[in-house]
N, C-alpha and C positions, 0 to 999 in steps of 0.2 A: 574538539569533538564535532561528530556531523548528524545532523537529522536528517532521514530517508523517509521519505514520504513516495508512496507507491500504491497509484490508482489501479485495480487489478476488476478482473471478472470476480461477479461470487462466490461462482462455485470452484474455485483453486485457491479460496482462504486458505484450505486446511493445509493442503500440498506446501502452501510456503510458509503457515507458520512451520510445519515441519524443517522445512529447508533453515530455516532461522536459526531453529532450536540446537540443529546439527553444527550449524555457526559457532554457535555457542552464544547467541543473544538470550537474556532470560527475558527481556519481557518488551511486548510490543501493543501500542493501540491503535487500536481498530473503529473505522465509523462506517454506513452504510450510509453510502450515496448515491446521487444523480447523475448525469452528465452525458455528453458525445463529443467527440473530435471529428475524423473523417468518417466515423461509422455512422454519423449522420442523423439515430433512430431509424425511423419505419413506421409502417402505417399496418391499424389492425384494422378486421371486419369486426363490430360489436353490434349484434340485435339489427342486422342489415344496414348500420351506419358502416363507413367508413372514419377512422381517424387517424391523426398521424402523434405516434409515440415518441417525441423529439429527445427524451432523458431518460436513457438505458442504466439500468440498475449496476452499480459499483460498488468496492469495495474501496476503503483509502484505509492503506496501513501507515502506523508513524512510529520509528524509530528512531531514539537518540544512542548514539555510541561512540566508540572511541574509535580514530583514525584511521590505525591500523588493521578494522574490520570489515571498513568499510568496502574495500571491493569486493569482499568472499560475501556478502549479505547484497552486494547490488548483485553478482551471480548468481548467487542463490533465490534469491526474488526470478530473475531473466527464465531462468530452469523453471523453476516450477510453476510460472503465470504464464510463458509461452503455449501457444495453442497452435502458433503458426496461422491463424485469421485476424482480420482484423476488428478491432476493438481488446485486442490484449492488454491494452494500457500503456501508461506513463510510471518512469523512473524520476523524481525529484530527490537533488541533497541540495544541500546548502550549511553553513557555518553556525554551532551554535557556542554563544559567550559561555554562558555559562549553565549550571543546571545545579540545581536547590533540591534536598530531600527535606521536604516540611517539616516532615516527622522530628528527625534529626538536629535537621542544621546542617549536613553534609553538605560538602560542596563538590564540584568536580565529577571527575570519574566513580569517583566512590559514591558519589550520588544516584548516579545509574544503576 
């Protein structure tokens, strides 16, 4: 199994939890975050100050699934957070051991 993690713009949550869903992924979480890479922030004018905005508002989705999903869910992520500007975000996977449903006891796939 692999966990995808993908820091996205806000406002194209919706667009890829759709793409997801089309996947055939049933369930993904979601946290609202901070952060810049090259895009650097920016500076606003407030009440005739100037300041500088160094941590643009994100999105970070996290998915756990099974192997053979996972390229059609990093394209489908690619598809629908593409903007073609920068600050589109990051794609992360990585390896996961194992995965526990509390509830259960499942283990595995079936736990997903």
């Amino acid at each position: 199994m692999k966990k995808i993690e993908a820091v996205i713009k806000p406002f194209k949550l919706d667009d890829v939890k759709d793409a997801l869903h089309e996947v055939g992924l049933k369930g993904i979480t979601v946290t609202e975050a901070k952060g810049f890479g090259r895009q650097k922030g920016h500076t606003e004018l407030y009440r005739g100050a100037e300041y500088v905005v160094d941590f643009l508002p994100k999105v970070k989705i996290e998915i756990v699934l099974e192997d053979e999903l996972v390229e059609r869910a990093i394209e489908a992520i690619q598809n629908a957070a593409r903007t073609g500007h920068i600050g589109d975000g990051k794609i992360f996977v990585s390896n996961v051991e194992e995965v526990i449903r509390i509830r259960t006891g499942e283990k595995g796939a079936d736990a997903v």
